[in-house]
Backbone as a chain_set.jsonl record, in Angstrom:
{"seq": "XXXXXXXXXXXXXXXXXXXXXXXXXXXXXXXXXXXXXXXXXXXXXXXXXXXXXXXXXXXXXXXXXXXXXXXXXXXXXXXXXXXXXXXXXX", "coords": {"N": [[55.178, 70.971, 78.91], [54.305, 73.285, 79.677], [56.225, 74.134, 81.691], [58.404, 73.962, 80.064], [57.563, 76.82, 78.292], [57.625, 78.119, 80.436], [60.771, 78.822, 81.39], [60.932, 79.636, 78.308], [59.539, 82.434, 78.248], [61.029, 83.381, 80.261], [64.014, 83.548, 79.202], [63.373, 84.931, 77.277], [62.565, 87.931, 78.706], [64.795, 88.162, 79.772], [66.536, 88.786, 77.183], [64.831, 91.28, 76.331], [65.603, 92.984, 78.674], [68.127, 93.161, 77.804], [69.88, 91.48, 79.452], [72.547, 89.82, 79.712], [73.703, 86.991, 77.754], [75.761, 85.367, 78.824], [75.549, 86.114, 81.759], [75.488, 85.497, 84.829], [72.33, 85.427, 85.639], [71.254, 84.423, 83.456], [72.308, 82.789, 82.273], [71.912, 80.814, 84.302], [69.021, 80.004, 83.929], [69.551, 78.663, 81.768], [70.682, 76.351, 82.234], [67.951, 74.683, 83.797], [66.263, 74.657, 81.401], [68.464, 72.508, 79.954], [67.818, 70.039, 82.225], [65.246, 69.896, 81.831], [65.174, 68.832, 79.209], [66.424, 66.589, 79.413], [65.347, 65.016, 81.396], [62.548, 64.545, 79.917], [63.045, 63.683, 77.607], [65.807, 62.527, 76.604], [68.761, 61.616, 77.933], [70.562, 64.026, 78.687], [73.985, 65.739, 78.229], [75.847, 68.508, 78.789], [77.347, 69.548, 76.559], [76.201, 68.373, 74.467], [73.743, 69.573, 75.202], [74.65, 71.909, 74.083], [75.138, 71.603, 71.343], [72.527, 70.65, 70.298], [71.174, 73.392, 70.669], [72.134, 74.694, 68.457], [70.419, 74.036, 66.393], [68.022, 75.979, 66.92], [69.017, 78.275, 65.788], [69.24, 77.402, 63.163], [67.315, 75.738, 61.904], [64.221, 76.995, 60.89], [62.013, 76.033, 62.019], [62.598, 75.82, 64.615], [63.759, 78.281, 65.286], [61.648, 79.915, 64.577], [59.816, 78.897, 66.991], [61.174, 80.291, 68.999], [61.407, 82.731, 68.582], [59.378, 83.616, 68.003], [58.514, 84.279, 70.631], [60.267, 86.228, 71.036], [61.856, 88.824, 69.23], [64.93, 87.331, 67.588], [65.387, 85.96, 69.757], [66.437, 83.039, 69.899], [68.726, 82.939, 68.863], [69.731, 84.521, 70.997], [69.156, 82.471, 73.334], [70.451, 80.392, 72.225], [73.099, 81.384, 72.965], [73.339, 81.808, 75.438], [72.961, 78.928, 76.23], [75.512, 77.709, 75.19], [77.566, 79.602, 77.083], [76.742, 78.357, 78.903], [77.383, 75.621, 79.055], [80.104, 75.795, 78.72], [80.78, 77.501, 81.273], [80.538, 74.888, 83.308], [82.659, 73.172, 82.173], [84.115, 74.596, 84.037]], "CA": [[55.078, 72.11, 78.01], [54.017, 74.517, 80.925], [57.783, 74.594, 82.319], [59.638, 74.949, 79.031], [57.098, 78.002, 77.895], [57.866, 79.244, 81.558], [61.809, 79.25, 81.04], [61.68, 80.588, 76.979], [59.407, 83.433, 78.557], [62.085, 84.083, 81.059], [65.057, 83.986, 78.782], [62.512, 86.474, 77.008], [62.429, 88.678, 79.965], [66.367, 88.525, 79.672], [66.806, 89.15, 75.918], [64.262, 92.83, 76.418], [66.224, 93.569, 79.546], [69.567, 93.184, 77.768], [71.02, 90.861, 79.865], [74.272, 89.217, 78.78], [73.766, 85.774, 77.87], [76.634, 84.933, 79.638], [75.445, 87.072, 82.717], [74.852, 83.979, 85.555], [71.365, 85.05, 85.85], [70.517, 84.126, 82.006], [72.885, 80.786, 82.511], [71.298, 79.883, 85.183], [68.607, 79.209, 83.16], [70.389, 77.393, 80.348], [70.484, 74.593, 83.792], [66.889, 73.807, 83.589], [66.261, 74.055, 80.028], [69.047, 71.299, 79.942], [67.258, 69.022, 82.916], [64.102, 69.412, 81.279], [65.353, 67.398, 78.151], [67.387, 65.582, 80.394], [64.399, 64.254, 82.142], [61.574, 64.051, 79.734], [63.34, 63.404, 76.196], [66.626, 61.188, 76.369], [69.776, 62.03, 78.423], [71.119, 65.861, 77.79], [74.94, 66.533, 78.965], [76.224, 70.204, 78.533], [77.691, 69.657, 75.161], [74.788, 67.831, 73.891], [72.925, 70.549, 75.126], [74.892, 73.537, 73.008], [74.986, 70.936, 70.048], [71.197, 71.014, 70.2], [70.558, 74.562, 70.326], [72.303, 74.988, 66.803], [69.011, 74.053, 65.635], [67.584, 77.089, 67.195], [69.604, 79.222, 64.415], [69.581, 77.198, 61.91], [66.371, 75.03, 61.599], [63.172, 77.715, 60.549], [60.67, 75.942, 62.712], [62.998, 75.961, 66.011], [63.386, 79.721, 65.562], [59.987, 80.703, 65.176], [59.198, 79.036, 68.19], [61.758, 80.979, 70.112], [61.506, 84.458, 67.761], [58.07, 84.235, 68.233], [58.44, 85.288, 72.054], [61.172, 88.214, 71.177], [62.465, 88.411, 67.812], [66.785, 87.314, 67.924], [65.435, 84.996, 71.355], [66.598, 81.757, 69.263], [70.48, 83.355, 69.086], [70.102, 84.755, 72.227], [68.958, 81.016, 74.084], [71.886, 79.319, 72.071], [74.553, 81.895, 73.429], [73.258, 81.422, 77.143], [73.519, 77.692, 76.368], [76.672, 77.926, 75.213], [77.978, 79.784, 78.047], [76.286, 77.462, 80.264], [78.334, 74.678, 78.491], [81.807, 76.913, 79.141], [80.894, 77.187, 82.609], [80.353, 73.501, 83.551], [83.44, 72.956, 82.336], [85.191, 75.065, 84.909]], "C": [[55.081, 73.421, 78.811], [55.471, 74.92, 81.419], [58.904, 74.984, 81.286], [58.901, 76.735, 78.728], [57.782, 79.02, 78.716], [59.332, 79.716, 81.141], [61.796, 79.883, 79.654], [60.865, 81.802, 77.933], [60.567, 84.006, 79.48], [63.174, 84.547, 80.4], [64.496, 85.156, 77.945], [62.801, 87.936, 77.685], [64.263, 89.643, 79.355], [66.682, 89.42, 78.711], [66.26, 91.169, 76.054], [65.114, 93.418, 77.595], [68.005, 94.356, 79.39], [70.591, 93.067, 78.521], [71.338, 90.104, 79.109], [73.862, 88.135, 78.791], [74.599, 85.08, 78.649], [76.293, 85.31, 80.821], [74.493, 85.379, 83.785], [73.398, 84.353, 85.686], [70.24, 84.364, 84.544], [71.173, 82.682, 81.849], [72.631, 79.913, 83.451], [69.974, 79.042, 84.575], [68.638, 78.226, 82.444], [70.266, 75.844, 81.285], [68.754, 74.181, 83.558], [66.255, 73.78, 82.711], [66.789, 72.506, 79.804], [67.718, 69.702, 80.649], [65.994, 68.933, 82.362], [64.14, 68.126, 79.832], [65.665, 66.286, 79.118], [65.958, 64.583, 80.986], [62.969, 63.857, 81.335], [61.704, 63.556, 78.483], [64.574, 61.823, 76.279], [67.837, 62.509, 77.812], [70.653, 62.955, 77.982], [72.939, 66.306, 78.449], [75.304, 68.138, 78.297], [76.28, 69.927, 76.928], [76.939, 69.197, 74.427], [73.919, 69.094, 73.714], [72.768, 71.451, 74.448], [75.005, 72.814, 71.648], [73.442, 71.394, 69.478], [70.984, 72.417, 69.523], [71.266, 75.208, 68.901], [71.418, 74.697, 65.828], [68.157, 74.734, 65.622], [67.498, 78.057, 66.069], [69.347, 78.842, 63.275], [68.432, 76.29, 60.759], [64.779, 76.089, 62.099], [62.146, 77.585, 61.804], [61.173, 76.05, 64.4], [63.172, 77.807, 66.465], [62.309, 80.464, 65.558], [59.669, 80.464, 66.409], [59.815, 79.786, 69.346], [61.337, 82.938, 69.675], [59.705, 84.853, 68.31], [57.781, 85.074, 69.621], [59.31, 86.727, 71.695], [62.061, 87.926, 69.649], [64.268, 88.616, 68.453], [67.023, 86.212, 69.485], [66.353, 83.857, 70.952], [68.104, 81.901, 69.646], [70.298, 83.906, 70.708], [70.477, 82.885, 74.023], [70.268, 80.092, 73.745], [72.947, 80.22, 72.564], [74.112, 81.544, 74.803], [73.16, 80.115, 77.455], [74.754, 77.306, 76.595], [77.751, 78.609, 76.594], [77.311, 79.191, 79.191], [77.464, 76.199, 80.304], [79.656, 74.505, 79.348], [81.937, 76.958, 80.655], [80.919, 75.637, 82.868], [81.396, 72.954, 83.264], [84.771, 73.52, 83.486], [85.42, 74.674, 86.816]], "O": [[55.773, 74.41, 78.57], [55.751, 76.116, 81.496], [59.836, 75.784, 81.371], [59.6, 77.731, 78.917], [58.286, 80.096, 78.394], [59.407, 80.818, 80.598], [62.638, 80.777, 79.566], [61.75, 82.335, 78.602], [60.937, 85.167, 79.3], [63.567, 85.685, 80.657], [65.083, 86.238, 77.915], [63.239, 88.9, 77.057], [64.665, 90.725, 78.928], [67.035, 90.571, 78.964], [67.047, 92.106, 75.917], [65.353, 94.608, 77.389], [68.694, 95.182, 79.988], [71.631, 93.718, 78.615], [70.784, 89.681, 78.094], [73.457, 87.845, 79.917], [74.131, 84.091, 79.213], [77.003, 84.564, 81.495], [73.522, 84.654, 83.564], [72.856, 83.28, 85.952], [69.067, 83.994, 84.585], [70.625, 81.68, 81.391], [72.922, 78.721, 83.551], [69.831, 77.822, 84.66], [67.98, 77.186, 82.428], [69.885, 74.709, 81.001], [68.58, 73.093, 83.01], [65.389, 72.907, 82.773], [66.066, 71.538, 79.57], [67.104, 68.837, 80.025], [65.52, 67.797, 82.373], [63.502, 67.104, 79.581], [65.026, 65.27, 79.39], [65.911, 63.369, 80.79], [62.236, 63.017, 81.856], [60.725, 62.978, 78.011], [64.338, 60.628, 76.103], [67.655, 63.634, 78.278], [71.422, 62.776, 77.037], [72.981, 67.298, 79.177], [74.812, 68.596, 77.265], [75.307, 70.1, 76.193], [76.984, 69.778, 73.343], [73.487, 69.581, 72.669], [71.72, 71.971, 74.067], [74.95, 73.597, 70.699], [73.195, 72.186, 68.568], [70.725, 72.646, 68.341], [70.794, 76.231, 68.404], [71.537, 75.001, 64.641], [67.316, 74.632, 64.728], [66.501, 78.535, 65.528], [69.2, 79.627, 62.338], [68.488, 76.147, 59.537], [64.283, 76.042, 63.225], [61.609, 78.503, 62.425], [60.371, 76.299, 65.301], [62.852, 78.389, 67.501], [62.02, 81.412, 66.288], [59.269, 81.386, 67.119], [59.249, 79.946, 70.427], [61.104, 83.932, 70.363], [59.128, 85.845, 68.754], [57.118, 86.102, 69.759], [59.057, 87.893, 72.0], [62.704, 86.951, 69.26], [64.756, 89.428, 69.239], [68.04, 85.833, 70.068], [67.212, 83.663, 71.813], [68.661, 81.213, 70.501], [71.047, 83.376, 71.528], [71.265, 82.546, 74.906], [70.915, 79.367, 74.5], [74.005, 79.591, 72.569], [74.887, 80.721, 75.291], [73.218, 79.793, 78.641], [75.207, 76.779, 77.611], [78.698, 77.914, 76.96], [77.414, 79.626, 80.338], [78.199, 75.902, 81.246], [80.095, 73.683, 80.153], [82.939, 76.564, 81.253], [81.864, 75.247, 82.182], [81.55, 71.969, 83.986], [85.894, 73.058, 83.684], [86.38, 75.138, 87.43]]}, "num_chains": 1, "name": "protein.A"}
């Protein structure tokens, strides 16, 4: 629990700073978000990963827990997924 809080506060950080979701230091993140499922839930690849975070947007109780750090965090976390995704393919 202690290491996801740590990363949403960071992409936090990001979101008030108005860095770019896409901007490698906000997709760098999106990387150990991923490995954290990856390692304590079931097996997470990229596209899994940006599948997921469409529950962010779209499922009430996944956005509070992100809005609650910075209101718009929820959309912000699924675009720096997403371009985590985009990269990984390149």
């Amino acid at each position: 629990m202690q290491e996801g809080e740590s990363i949403t506060k960071a992409f936090a950080r990001g979101l008030r700073a108005e860095t770019k979701p896409s901007s490698v230091t906000v997709m760098d993140l999106a990387e150990p978000h991923r490995l954290q499922v990856n390692r304590w839930i079931y097996e997470c690849y990229h596209t899994l990963h940006a599948g997921l975070r469409k529950l962010d947007v779209s499922d009430s109780r996944f956005r509070y827990y992100y809005d609650k750090y910075e209101l718009g965090l929820a959309d912000y976390v699924r675009s720096a997924i997403h371009a985590n995704r985009v990269r990984s393919e390149t």
